[in-house]
Each structure stands twice: as structure tokens, then as C-alpha cells.
N, C-alpha and C positions, 0 to 999 in steps of 0.2 A: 504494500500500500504506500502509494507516494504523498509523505507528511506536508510535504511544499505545498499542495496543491488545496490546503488548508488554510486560509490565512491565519497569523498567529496572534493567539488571543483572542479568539473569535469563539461564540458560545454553540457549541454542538449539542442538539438534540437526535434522540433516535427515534426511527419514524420506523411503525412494523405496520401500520394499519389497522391497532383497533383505538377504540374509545380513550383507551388510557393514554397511547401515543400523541393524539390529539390533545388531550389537556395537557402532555408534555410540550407542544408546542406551541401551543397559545400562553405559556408562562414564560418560553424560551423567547418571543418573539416579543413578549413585552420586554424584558428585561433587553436583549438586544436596542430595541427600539429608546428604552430612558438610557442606557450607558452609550448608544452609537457605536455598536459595535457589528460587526458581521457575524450570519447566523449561518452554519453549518448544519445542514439538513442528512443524515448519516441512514441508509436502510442496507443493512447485510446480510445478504444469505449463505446460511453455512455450508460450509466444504460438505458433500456427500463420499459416502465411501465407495460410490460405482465410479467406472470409466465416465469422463465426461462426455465421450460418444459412439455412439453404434449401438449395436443391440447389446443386451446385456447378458452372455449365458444363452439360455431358451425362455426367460421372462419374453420375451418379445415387443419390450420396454426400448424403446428409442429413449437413452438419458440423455445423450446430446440434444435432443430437442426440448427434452424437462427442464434441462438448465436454460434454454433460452428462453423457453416460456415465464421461467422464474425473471430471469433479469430482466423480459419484456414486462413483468406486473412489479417488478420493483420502480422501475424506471415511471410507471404510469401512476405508481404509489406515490413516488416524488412530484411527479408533476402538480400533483393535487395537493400534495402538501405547501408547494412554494407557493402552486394558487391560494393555498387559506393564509399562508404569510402575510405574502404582498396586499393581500384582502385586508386584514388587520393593522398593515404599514407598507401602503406601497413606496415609500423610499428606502427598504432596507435592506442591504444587501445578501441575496442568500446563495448560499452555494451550495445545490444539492449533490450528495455522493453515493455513488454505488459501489459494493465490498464483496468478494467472494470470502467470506470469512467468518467466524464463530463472531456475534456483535460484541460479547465481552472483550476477547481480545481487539476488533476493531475501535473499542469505544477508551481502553485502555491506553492504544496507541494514540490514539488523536488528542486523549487527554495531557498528553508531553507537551502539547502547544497552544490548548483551547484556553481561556480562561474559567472557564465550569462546560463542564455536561448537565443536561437534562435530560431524563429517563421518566417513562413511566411506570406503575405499577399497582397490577390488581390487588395490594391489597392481604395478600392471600395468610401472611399469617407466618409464625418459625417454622411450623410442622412443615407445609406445601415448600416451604422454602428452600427449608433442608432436604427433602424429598425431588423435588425436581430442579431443581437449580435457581438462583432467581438471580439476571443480569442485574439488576439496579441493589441487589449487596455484593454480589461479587465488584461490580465497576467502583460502588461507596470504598468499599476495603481497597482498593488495589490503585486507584486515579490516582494522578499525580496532582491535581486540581481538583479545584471543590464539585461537589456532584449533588443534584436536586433532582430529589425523587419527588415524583409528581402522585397522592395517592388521593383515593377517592374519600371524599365524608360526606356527612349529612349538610343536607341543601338546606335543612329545614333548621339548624342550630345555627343559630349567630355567631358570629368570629372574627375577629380585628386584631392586628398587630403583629409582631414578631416573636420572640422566647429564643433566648441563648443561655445554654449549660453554662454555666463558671463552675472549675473545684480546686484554681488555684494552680493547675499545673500548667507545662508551657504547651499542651496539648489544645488548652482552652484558649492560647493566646489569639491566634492567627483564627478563630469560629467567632471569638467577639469583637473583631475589627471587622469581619466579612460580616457578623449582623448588623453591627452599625450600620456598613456601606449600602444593606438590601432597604435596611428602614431610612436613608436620607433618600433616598434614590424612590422610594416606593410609596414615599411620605407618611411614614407609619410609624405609631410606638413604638416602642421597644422593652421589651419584660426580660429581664435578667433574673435566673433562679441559680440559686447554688441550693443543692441539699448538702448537708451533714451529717455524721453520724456521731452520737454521745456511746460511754460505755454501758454496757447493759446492765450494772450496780447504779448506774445515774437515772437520776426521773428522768422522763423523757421531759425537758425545757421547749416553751416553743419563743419564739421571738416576744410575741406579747405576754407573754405570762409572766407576772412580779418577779423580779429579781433573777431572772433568767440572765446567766452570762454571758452573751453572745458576744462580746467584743472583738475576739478574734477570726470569727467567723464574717463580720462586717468587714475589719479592716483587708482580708483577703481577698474579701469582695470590691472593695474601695482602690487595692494594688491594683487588681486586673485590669480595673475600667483605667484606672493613670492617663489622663491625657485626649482621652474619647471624646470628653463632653467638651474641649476643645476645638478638634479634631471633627465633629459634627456637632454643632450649637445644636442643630434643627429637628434634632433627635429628640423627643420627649421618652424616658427615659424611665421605668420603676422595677425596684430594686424586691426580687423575693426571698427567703431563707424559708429554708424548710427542711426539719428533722426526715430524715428517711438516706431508704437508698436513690441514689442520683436519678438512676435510668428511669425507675419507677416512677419518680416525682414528674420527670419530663413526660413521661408517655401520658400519665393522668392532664398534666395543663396542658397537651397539645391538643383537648379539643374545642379549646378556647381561643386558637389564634389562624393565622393562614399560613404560618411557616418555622417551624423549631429549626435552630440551629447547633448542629455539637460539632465540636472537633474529634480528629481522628489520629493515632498514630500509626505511620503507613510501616509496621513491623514485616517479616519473614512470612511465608506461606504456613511455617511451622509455629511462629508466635499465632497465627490469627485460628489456627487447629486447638492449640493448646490454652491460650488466656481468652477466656469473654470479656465481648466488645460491650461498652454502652451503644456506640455508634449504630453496631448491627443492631441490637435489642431494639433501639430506636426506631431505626429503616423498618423494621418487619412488624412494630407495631402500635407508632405511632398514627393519630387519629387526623394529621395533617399530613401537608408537604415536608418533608424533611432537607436539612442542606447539607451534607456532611464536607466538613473541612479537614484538609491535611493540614499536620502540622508543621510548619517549616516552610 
């Protein structure tokens, strides 16, 4: 796959054709359109493990003509997607691409020079996850750049703002400069939660409860943001703490807003088998969009 033919920095969505791919790029093509950036339109189809032509054996399957039929209905998948772009912003530059290739790995590669991917996703859950594969954690886990999974919620619940993880590490660092940037840009609150944990001989303390110590837990919170409310005046800004585990605390308030934000450390194939992610936990069941951030 030729990565030039990419502009760099430019935000790539994947486009497979169903409903969710479509909410993946009507969120790709707004954010394109408020940063001025070019949109990369990505649909790939995977390598098969027949010959690419003649017959096949005695199936009496012409593959060479399946693979062309495939690349004639991706190419006419793109058409219509650039058609609903330019529909939504006809000044914006899109570049649709076609991929002989697994999209994970295509969407991998292109993430070396995109500024974010957007992916969609059914939604489906850890179990379906882990069972069939789902691009949009494997891309979150493995991108070199931030990734927005696009998931479905209720139409009928109300929801405003943004939600970025703080927990203090430098993993958080680079997820709450990128919330900042999505809420000046998208003119939106901004809700910042850190959870904590106390030891389990301690009452559980909550913020408002008399005499609770939280002070190191604020000023933690106080480090991270250092310089943001600078950095974005335009940002209205509130600040959560909350006893619990992290992941849990996020997955509960993201049905309250249009986009949680966590950061990610991009470890080994062997670290992300062996240590649980909040970021996955997040991506598979979270009740919003999610954005996951690399760190670094």
C-alpha cells in the first residue's frame, strides 16, 4: 500500500457499507471540515486464500472474477460515500482509497500519517468481541494516532459534552490535550473524571462528605490540566472525582455525553494479551463515541 498517496495528517475513516460506517463518516467529515483538514475515505477487502484467477479446483468458481466484482462494489461503495461527504461539505477534500488487505492492518498502516482514524462499531459487546475479532479495538490498541470509534446509543437520552479519564499518569497526558482540542473545536464542555481508589480498612470518603481528604486526589487533578485553561480559555470546563474503579466510573458517565476520551499505552502484542486495558474495556462498552489516545 502506497502511504504517499495519503496526505499526511489527514483524518481517515473506514467505509465497509453498513449503518455504522456511515455514522463513522458523518463524525469524520465534521471534524475534517472544523480543523480543515483532508479526509481519507479507506474501504478494504481482505486477501482470500484462493488463486486470484481461473477456476478454482472443480468448484467451478471463476475467483478472478469475484475479486473484480469485489473491487467493482468497493469502488461504487466509495463513490457514494464521497457523494455523502461533499453533500455535508462540499469544499472538502476527500481522497477515497481502495486496499487489497485485512482493514486492520490497512487502517494500522495509514494511521503512521493520519492524524486520527474513525471507525465504526456495532456495539456488540467483550464477549462478540473477543469471539470474532473487532477492527475498531484491535486499530484503538495498535494506531499510532488517536482513533474514534463511532458507537451507536439511545436517540431518545439526552447528551452534551465531552468526558476525559485523568489518573495522573503520562498515559493521561496526550487524551487530555486531545479532549481539550475536540471540545474548543466542537464548542463543547468539557467533564474531566478521575476515579480513585481508598484502602478497603478506609470508609469509603466521597468528595462531598465532611471531612473527606481528598486533597491529593484534586491536586493530581489540578497537575494534569497545568496550563489547558490557558491553552483553551473557550473551554468550559468541570472537574469530577469519584471513588471507584477508573474504567467503570467512565463506562457509567458515558451515557451522559457525545464522546469519552482515555488515553492508551501502545505496549507489545504480548503486554496487551497479558495486562487489561481500561482503553479496551472502554471501546467494547462504552455507551458513547469513544477516542482512544496514544500516549507519546
Amino acid at each position: 500500500m502506497d502511504l504517499t498517496a495519503v496526505p499526511a495528517g489527514s483524518i481517515v475513516v473506514g467505509i465497509d457499507g453498513s449503518t455504522w460506517s456511515d455514522a463513522a463518516l458523518e463524525w469524520g467529515v465534521a471534524q475534517a471540515s472544523l480543523e480543515g483538514r483532508h479526509l481519507t475515505l479507506l474501504h478494504a477487502i481482505g486477501p482470500t486464500v484462493v488463486p486470484n484467477a481461473g477456476l478454482y479446483g472443480g468448484s467451478g468458481i471463476d475467483y478472478g472474477r469475484f475479486m473484480d466484482e469485489m473491487q467493482t462494489g468497493g469502488r461504487s461503495m466509495l463513490d457514494a460515500a464521497v457523494a455523502q461527504a461533499h453533500a455535508l461539505d462540499p469544499r472538502l477534500d476527500v481522497h477515497p482509497m481502495l486496499v487489497i488487505s485485512d482493514a486492520r492492518t490497512a487502517m494500522l498502516d495509514l494511521g503512521e500519517r493520519a492524524a486520527m482514524i474513525v471507525v465504526g462499531s456495532r456495539g456488540r459487546g467483550p464477549v462478540a468481541s473477543l469471539l470474532l475479532g473487532s477492527v475498531s479495538v484491535t486499530v484503538s490498541k495498535h494506531a499510532a494516532c488517536p482513533v474514534i470509534v463511532v458507537r451507536p446509543h439511545e436517540e431518545d437520552h439526552p447528551r452534551h459534552g465531552i468526558l476525559v479519564g485523568v489518573d495522573g499518569s503520562k498515559t493521561s497526558v496526550a487524551a487530555i490535550e486531545f479532549a481539550y482540542r475536540l471540545a474548543s473545536f466542537r464548542a463543547l464542555p468539557l467533564t474531566v473524571l478521575h476515579g480513585y481508589q481508598t484502602p478497603d480498612s478506609v470508609a469509603a470518603p466521597t468528595p462531598d462528605a465532611p471531612g473527606a481528604d481528598i486533597s491529593d486526589e484534586r491536586a493530581l487533578v489540578s497537575e494534569s490540566l497545568a496550563g489547558l485553561a490557558e491553552k483553551f480559555p473557550d473551554v468550559a470546563v468541570q472537574v469530577r472525582l469519584a471513588r471507584g474503579d477508573g474504567s467503570r466510573e467512565l463506562i457509567t458517565a458515558s451515557a451522559d455525553v457525545e464522546l469519552l476520551v482515555v488515553g492508551h499505552h501502545r505496549g507489545s502484542p504480548l503486554d496487551n494479551l497479558v495486562h487489561d486495558s481500561v482503553a479496551a474495556a472502554v471501546v467494547e462498552q462504552a455507551r458513547c463515541a469513544v477516542a482512544v489516545v496514544p500516549a507519546g
